[in-house]
C-alpha positions in Angstrom: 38.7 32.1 154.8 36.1 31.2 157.6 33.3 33.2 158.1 34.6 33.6 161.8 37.5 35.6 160.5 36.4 39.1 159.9 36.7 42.6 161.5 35.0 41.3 164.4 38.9 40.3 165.2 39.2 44.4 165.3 37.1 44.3 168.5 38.7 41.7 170.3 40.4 42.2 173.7 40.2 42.2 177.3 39.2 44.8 179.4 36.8 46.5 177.0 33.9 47.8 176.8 31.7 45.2 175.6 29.4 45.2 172.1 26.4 44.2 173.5 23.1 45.6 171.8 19.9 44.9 169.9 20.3 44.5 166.3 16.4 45.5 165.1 15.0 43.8 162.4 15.4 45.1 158.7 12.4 47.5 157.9 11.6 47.9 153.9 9.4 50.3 153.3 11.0 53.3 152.9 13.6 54.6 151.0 16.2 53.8 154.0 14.7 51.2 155.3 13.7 52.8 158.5 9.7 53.2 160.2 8.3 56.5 158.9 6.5 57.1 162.2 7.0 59.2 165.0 10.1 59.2 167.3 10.7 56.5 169.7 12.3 57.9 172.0 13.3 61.5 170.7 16.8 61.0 170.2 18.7 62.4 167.3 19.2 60.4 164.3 19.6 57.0 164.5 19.6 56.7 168.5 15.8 57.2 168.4 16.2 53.3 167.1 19.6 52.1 168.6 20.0 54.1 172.0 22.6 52.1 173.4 25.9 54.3 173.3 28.2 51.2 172.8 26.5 50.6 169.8 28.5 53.4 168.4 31.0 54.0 170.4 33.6 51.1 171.3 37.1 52.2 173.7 39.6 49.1 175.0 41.9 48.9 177.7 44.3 50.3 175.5 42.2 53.7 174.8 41.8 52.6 171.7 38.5 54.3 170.3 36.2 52.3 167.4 33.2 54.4 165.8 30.9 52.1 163.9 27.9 52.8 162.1 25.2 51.1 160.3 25.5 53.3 157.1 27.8 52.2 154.5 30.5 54.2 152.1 29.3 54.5 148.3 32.1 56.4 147.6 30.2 60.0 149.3 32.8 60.1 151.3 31.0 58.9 154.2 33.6 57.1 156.3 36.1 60.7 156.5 33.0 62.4 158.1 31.8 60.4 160.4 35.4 60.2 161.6 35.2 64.1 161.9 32.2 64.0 163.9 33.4 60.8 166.6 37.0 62.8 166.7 35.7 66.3 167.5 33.0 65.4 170.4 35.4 62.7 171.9 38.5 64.8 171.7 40.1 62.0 170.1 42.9 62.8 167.1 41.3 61.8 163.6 44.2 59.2 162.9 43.8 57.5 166.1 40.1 56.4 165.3 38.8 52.9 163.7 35.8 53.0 161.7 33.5 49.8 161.0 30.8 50.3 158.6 27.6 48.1 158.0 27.4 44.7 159.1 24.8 42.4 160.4 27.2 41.2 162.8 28.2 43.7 164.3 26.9 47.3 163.8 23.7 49.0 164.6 20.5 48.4 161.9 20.2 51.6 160.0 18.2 50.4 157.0 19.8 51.4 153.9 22.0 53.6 153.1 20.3 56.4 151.0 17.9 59.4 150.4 20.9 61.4 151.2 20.2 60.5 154.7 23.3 59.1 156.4 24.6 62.0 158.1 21.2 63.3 159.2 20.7 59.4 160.7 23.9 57.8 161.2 26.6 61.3 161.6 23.8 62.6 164.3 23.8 59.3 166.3 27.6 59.1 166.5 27.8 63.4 167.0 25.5 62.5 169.9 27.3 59.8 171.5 30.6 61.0 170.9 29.3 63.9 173.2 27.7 62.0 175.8 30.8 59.4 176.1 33.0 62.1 176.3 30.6 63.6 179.3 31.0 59.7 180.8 34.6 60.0 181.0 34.9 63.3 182.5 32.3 61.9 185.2 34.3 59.1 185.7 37.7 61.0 185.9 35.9 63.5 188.6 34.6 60.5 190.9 38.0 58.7 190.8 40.1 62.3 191.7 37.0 63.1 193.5 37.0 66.6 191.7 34.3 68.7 190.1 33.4 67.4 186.4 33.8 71.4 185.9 37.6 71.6 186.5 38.2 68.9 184.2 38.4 68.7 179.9 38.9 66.1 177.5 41.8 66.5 175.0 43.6 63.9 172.6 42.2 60.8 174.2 42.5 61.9 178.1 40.7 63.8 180.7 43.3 66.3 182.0 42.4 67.8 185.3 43.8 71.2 186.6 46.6 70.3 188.0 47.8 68.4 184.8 47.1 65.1 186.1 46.1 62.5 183.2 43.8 59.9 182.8 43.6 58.2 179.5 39.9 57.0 178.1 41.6 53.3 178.5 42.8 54.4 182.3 38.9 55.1 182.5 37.0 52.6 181.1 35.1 49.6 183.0 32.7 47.0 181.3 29.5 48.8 182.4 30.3 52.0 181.9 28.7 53.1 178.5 26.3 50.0 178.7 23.6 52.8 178.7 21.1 54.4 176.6 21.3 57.9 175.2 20.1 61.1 176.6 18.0 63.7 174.2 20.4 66.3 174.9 23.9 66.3 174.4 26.6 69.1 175.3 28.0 69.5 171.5 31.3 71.1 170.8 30.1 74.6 169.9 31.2 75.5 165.8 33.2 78.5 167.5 35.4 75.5 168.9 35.6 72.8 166.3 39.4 71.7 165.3 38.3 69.0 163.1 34.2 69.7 161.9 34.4 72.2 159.3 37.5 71.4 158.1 38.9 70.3 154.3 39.9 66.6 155.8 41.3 64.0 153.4 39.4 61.7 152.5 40.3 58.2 154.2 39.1 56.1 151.0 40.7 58.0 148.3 44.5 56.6 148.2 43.8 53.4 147.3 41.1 53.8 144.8 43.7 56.1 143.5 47.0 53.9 143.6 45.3 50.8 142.4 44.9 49.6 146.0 42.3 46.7 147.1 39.8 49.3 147.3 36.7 47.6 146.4 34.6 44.3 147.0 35.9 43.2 143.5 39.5 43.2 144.9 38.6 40.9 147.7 40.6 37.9 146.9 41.1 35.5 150.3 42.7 32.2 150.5 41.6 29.3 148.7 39.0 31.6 146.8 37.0 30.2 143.8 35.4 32.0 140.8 32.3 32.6 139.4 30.5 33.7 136.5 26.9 33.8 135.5 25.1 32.8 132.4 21.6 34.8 132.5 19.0 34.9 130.4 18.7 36.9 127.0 15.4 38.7 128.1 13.2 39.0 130.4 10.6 36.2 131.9 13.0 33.3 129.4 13.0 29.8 130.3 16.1 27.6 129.6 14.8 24.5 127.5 18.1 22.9 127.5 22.1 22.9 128.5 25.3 20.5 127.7 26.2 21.3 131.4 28.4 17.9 131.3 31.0 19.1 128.7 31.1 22.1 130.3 32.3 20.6 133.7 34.6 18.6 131.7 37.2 21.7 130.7 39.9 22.4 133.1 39.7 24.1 136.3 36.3 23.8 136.2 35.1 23.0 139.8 31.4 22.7 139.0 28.5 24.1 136.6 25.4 24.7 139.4 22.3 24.6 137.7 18.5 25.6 139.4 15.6 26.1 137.1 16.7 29.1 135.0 19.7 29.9 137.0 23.0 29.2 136.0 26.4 29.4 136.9 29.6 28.3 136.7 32.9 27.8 139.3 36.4 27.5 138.7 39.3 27.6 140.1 40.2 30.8 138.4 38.8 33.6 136.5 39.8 33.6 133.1 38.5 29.8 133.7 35.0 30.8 135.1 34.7 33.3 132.0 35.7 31.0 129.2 33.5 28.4 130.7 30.8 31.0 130.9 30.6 31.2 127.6 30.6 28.2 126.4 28.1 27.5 129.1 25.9 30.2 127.2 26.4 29.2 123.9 24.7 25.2 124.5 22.0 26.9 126.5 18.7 27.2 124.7 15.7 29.6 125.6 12.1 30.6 124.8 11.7 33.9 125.1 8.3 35.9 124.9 8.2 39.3 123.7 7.2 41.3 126.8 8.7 45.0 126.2 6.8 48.0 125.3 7.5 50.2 122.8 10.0 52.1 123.2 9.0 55.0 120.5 5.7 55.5 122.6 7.1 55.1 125.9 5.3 58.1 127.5 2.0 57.0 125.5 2.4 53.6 127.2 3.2 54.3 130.4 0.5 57.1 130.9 -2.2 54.4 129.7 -0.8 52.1 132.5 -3.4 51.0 135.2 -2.4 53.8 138.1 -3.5 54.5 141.3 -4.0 58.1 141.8 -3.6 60.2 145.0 -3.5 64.6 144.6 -0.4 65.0 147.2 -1.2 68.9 147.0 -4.2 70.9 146.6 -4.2 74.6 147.6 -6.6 77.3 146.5 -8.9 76.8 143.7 -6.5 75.7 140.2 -7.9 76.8 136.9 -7.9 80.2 136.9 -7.3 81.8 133.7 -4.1 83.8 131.9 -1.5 83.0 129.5 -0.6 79.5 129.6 2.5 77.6 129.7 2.1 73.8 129.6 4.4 70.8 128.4 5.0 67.1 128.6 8.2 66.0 129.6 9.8 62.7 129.8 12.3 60.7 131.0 13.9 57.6 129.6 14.9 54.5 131.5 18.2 55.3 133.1 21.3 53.1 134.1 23.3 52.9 136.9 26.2 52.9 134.5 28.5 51.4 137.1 32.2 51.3 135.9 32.5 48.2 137.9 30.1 45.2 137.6 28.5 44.3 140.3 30.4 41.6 142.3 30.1 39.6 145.8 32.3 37.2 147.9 30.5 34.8 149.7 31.3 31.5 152.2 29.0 28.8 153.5 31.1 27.2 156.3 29.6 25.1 159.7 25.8 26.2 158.3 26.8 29.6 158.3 26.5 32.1 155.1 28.9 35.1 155.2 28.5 37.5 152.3 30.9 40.6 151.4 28.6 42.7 148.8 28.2 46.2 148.2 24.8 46.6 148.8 23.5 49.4 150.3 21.5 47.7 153.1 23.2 44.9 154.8 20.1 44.3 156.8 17.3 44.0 154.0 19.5 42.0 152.2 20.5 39.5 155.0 16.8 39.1 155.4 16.4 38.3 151.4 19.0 35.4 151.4 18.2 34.0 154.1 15.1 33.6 152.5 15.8 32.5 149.7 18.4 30.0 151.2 15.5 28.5 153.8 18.1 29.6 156.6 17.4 30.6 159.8 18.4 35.2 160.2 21.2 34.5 162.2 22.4 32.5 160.3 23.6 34.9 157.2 25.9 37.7 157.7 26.2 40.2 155.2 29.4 42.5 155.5 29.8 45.7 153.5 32.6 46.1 151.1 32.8 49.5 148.7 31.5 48.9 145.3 33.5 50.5 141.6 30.1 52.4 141.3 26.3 52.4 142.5 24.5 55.5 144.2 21.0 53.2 143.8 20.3 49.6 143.3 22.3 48.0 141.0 23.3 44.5 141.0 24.8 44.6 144.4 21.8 42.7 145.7 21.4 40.5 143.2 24.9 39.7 143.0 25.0 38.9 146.6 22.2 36.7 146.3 24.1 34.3 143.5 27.4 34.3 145.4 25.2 32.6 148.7 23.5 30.5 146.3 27.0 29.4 144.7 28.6 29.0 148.5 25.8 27.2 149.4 26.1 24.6 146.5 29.9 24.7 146.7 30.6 25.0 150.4 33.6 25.6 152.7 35.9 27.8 150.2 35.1 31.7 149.6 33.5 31.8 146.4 33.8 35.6 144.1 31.2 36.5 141.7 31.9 38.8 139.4 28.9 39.8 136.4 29.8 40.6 133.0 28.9 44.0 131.4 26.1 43.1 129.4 24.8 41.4 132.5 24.7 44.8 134.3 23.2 46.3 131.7 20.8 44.1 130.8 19.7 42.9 134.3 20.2 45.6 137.0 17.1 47.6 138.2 16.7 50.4 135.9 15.9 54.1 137.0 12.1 54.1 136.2 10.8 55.6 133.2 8.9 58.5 133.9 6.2 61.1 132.4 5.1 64.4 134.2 2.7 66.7 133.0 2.5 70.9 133.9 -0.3 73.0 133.2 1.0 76.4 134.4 -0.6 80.6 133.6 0.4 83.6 134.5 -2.1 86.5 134.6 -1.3 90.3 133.2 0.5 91.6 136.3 3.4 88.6 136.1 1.4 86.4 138.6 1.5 82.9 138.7 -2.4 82.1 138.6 -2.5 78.6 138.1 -0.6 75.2 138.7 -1.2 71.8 138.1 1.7 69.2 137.8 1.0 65.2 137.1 3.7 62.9 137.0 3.5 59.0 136.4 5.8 57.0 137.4 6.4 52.9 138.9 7.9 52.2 141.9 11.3 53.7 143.0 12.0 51.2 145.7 12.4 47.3 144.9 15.1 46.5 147.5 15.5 44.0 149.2 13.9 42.5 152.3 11.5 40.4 150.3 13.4 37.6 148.8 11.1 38.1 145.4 12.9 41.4 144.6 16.3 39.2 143.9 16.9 38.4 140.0 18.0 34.7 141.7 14.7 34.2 143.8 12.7 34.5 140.5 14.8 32.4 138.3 15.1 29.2 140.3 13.1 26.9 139.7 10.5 27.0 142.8 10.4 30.9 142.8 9.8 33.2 144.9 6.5 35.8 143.7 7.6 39.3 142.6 8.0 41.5 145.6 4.8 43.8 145.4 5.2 47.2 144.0 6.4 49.6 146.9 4.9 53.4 147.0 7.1 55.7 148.7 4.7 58.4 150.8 5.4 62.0 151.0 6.6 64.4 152.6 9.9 62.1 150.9 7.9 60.6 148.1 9.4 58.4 145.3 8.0 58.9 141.4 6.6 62.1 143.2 9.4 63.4 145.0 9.8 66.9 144.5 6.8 67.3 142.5 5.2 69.4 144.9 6.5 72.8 144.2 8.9 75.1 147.0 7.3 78.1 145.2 4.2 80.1 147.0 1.7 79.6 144.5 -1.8 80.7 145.9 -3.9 77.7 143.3 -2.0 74.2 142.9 -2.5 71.0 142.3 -0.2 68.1 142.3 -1.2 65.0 140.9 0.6 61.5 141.6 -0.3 58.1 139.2 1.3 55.6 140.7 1.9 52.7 138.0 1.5 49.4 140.0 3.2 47.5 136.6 6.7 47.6 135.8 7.4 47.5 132.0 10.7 46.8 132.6 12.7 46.0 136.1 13.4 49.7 138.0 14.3 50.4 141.3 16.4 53.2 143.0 18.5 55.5 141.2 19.9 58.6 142.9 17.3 61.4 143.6 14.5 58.9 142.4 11.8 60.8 141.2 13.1 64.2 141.8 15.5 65.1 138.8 12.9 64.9 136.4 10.3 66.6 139.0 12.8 69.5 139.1 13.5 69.3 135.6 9.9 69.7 134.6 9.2 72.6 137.7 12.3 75.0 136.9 12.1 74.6 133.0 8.2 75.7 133.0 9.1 78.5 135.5 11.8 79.5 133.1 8.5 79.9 130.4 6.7 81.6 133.0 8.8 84.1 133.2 10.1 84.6 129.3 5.9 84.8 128.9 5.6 87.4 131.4 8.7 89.4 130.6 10.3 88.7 133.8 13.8 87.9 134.1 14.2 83.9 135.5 15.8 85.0 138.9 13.7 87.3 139.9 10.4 85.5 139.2 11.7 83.1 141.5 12.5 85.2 144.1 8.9 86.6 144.1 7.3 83.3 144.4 9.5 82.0 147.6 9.4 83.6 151.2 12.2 80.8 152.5 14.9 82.7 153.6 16.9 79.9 153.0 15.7 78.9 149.7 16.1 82.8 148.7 19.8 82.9 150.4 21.1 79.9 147.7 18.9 81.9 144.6 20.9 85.1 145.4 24.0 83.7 146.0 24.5 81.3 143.3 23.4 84.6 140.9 26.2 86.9 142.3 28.7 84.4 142.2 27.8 83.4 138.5 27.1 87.4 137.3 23.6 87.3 136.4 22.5 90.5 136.5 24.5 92.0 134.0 25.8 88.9 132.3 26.9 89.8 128.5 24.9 88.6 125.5 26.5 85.6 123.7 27.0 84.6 120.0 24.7 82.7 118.7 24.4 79.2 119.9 25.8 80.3 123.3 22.7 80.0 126.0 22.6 80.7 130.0 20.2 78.6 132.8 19.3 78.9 135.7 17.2 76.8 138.5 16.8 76.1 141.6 15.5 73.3 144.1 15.5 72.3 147.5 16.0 68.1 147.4 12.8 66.4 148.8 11.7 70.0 150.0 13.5 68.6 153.1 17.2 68.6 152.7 20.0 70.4 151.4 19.2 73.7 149.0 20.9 74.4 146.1 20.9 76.8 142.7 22.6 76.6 139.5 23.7 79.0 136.7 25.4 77.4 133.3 26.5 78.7 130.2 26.9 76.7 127.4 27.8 77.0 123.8 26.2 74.2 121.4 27.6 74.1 118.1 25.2 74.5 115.4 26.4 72.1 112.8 26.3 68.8 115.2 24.1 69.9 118.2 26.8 68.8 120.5 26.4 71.0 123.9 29.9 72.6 125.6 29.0 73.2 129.1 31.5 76.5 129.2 30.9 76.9 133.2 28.5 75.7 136.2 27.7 77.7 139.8 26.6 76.3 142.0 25.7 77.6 145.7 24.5 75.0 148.5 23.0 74.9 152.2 23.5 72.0 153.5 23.2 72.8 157.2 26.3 72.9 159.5 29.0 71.2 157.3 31.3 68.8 158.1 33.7 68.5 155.7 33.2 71.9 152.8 35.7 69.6 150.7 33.1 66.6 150.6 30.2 69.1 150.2 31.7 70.4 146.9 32.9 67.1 146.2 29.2 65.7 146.0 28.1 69.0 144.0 30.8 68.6 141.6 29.8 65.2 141.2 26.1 65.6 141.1 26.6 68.1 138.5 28.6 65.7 136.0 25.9 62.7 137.3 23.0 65.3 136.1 24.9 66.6 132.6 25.2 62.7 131.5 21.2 62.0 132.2 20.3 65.3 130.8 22.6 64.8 127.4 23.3 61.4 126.6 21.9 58.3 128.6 18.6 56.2 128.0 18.6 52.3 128.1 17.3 50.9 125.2 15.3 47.7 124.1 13.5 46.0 121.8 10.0 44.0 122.0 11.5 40.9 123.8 15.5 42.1 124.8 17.5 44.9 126.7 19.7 46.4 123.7 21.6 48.7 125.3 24.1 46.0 126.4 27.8 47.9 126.5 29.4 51.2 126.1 28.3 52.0 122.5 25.0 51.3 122.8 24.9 53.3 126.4 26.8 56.2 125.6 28.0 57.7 128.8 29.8 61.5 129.4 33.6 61.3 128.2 35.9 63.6 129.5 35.6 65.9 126.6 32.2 66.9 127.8 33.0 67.7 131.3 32.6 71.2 132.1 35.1 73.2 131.5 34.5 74.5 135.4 32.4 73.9 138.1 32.4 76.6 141.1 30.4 75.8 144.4 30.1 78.2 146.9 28.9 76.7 150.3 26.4 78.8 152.7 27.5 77.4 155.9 25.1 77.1 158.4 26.5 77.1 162.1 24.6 74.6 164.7 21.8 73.9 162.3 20.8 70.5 161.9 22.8 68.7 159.0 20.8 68.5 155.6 21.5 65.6 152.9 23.5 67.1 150.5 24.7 63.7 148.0 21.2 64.5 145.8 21.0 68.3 146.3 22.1 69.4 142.2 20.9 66.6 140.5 17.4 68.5 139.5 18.4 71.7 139.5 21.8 71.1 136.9 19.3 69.1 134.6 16.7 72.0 134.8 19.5 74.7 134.2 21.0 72.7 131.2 17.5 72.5 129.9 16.4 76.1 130.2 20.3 77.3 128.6 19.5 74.8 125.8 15.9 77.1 125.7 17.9 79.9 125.7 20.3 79.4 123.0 18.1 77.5 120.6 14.7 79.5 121.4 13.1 75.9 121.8 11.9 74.2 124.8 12.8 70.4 124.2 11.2 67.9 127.4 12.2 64.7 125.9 15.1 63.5 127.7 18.2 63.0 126.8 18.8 66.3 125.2 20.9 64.5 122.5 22.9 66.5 119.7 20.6 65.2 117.1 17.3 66.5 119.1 18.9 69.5 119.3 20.2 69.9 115.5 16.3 68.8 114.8 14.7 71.6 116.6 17.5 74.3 115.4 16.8 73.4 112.0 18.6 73.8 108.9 
């Protein structure tokens, strides 16, 4: 397969508008990658950076309409909404619409894909052009009938004019025409007239990952491809004192063993080849490894006495008063991705170009890392996006990505396909930090919340790429590249901190941030960052607040919030679920509640659960979840619960079961046993979302929205059917038999 053969083919063909755009460079320092400063321009979204409308927006002669964007599909279902959007503002049917997601040839910069951002960035953009293309063409249509634009409409790819004359969006276009920038206002469909926003859509991705259909980057399999497999270190910082790479290329099929420093690999003509010379690869490899782990038994201890760099990121009235007090450490372990898929990358070095199909989740940053790392010239690597079996965070896309160049590099002019192994993933992909937060909370004799004062330590949540020093490969060759400096994530978004600073109306807080400049063991992004545990440790202690103060939980919110929005979710999510009045349950059964706006910026959303645990084993049955959500104008109500449902199950398996474990030198929790993940068994047993639409309002992230507030109201039903408030996380059966007791 040469590089030159790629959907770039999908936009070929005379008479067309032409591509032609600035691709900006790829920004690092923030969670999406994008400049946290002010607007450019004061477009929406994404068009503040990428005004040109052809940069979204691509018709041919034929009238066939392609919608690209620079955000990529993690399996959000992404692609089906942004096809919503481009088909109601152009008029265009849904099915008659290509979509090309993010690639450094060919689509607009949008940094990475994440912070629950794409559809505030990427869906506003392509709303916004969509409506202003569609205002070209009727323009164009009036001046060629030489009618009024006002007689005229757009419907299924056409300007009609009144006296049912026709003109296509093919019949219409010219090369120049949508070679222009972007107004700041558009004329939007209004929700009164949508035929496809707003509407349970299919999603586009969903058959083949269904049907067992080349869904993924792992399926990728072009001509002539070769296989690879890795042999990485046992622990972390080891140095390979010696391999029998020679007997090793010796076994059939075996195209080469690539050696550089302490990286390793190995190519063969097939894949059950690669793997069985992986491991022999690995067993006549010899390391020294140096203990370099904390320990784990005192992990909060250890973390907390970290160096830090301290900042108070809120600081309202004067904290300290006196009443009865509520206060609690709570901590969470070091959390994996957990993909069901190892990571995995296709890559081709062909004419002194380097092509690479990864599923990162920035095209862009990582484009700038290889080439980097390969001593190449920008435009000379292009990284194309291909769906991952799992991610939401930085897994081992990147790093992936970075061994397949390396491999195509060393082995050029054939696609090579890197696959890891599990206890590669495991072992090596940037955790979800480790993290401690502190709250010192008191309520005074008339219910009133009197005092506040959250801390909450925490290392950096954002180690992606652009530097080439934040790739696994970059460190281990053998002239490295340094470590990538720690990042800190500012508020109002905020990383380790994000969502520490209360939504309630306190009159005296303080909110305190230690940023930990050390990593004890590698950590980047993992969905919601610093927020679930934020939440966790807010909602739980305002649970205590009001059991202290005799209040019940939902109405001690209430009194604390004057967002009507905030207040609308809190109200609605407690009909729906039957919380006034909700029977008592036999022992061991337990009800929670909690509530959080995600980033104190995007979408709203409360939970009630009741659960049952079983008092022999500890073991938690989640009997029923309900959730209600604001997530702005929706697109697609479907996708909205979709993301719920899922962020409920996502929050149940960090809350109950997961932690990565180690040792003093090595990563231990290497597979499936020694990660225990949620089975089906634990599901629960229903999930009910009820969605507070918002008509014309802006659209709010929604993918992160009930991460913190399902772990807080598992948390507070455990509270509530045990009488103890455990902040360790996970909430695992045998924590939970412990503090029941006998």
């Amino acid at each position: 397969m040469s590089a030159s053969i790629s959907r770039r083919a999908v936009l070929a063909g005379g008479g067309s508008l032409l591509l032609a755009f600035s691709l900006s460079g790829a920004r690092a320092q923030t969670e999406t990658g994008k400049g946290g400063g002010p607007a450019k321009r004061g477009l929406p979204g994404s068009l503040d950076d990428t005004p040109r409308l052809d940069a979204w927006i691509r018709i041919d002669a034929k009238g066939t309409v392609t919608i690209l964007t620079g955000k990529a599909e993690l399996g959000q279902g992404l692609k089906t909404a942004l096809l919503q959007v481009a088909a109601e503002e152009l008029k265009v049917a849904f099915d008659g619409l290509t979509l090309i997601t993010a690639d450094t040839g060919l689509t607009a910069d949008e940094g990475y894909t994440a912070a629950s951002h794409s559809m505030q960035d990427s869906g506003s953009a392509i709303r916004n052009a969509a409506a202003q293309v569609r205002e070209i063409l009727i323009a164009e249509a009036a001046r060629r009938l030489a009618i009024p634009e006002a007689g005229l409409r757009a419907k299924n790819g056409a300007v009609i004019a009144p006296n049912g004359v026709r003109m296509t969006y093919g019949d219409l276009v010219r090369d120049e025409l949508l070679e222009v920038e972007a107004k700041p206002v558009s004329r939007l469909t209004p929700t009164a007239d949508f035929t496809v926003m707003n509407r349970p859509v299919p999603r586009i991705d969903i058959p083949a990952k269904v049907t067992g259909g080349a869904a993924y980057v792992q399926d990728m399999r072009p001509p002539g491809m070769l296989h690879a497999r890795m042999v990485r270190p046992p622990s972390y910082g080891a140095t390979l004192s010696g391999v029998d790479a020679a007997a090793i290329e010796r076994l059939p099929r075996v195209v080469k063993v690539v050696r550089n420093g302490n990286w390793l690999a190995v190519v063969a003509e097939d894949e059950w080849a690669a793997i069985q010379a992986m491991r022999r690869l690995a067993a006549s490899a010899t390391w020294t490894e140096t203990p370099s782990l904390p320990d784990e038994t005192k992990l909060a201890a250890q973390l907390m006495a970290l160096p830090s760099k301290d900042t108070t990121i809120l600081d309202r009235g004067k904290p300290g008063a006196a009443g009865r007090i509520v206060e609690g450490r709570f901590v969470r372990p070091y959390l994996a991705h957990g993909s069901i898929g190892p990571s995995c990358a296709v890559a081709e070095a062909r004419d002194g170009t380097v092509t690479v199909w990864t599923h990162t989740q920035g095209v862009f940053p990582l484009r700038q890392a290889i080439a980097e790392l390969l001593k190449l010239p920008l435009e000379k690597v292009r990284c194309i996006h291909a769906e991952g079996a799992g991610c939401y965070g930085q897994n081992g896309a990147d790093d992936v990505g970075a061994d397949a160049a390396l491999l195509a590099v060393a082995v050029p002019n054939r696609p090579i396909r890197v696959q890891w192994m599990r206890e590669q993933e495991h072992s090596w992909e940037p955790f979800g930090p480790g993290m401690v937060t502190s709250v010192h909370a008191a309520v005074d004799d008339s219910g009133a919340v009197v005092d506040w004062h959250h801390e909450v330590w925490s290392q950096s949540h954002m180690m992606r790429p652009g530097p080439a020093g934040t790739l696994l490969a970059a460190r281990e060759i053998a002239d490295p590249f340094p470590p990538a400096p720690p990042v800190e994530l500012a508020q109002p978004e905020g990383g380790g901190d994000r969502n520490a600073i209360p939504l309630y109306d306190f009159p005296n807080a303080r909110v305190e941030h230690h940023f930990l400049p050390e990593f004890p063991l590698r950590g980047s992004s993992m969905r919601s960052l610093g927020g679930y545990l934020n939440v966790v440790a807010i909602e739980s202690t305002m649970d205590d607040l009001a059991r202290a103060s005799g209040q019940d939980q939902v109405a001690f919110r209430l009194r604390w919030l004057q967002n009507s929005r905030a207040r609308a979710v809190i109200e609605a999510a407690a009909a729906k679920f039957g919380w006034t009045g909700r029977p008592a349950l036999p022992a061991g059964g337990g009800y929670g509640f909690a509530f959080a706006q995600y980033k104190n910026l995007e979408a709203y959303c409360a939970i009630a659960v009741e659960i049952a645990i079983e008092p022999e084993t500890g073991e938690v049955d989640i009997r029923r979840v309900t959730a209600a959500v604001d997530t702005g104008e929706v697109i697609n109500p479907d996708g909205v619960r979709n993301q719920i449902e899922g962020g409920v199950i996502q929050s149940a398996r960090w809350t109950l079961f997961e932690r990565v474990t180690f040792d003093r030198t090595r990563i231990t929790s290497v597979d499936w046993s020694a990660y225990p993940i949620m089975r089906f068994a634990s599901v629960p047993a229903s999930i009910d979302v009820e969605i507070l639409d918002q008509p014309g309002a802006p659209f709010l992230g929604v993918a992160e929205a009930a991460q913190g507030p399902m772990g807080a109201a598992l948390a507070n039903a455990i509270r509530d059917a045990t009488g103890h408030r455990l902040r360790e996380l996970p909430l695992t059966p045998e924590r939970i038999k412990t503090a029941i007791g006998p």
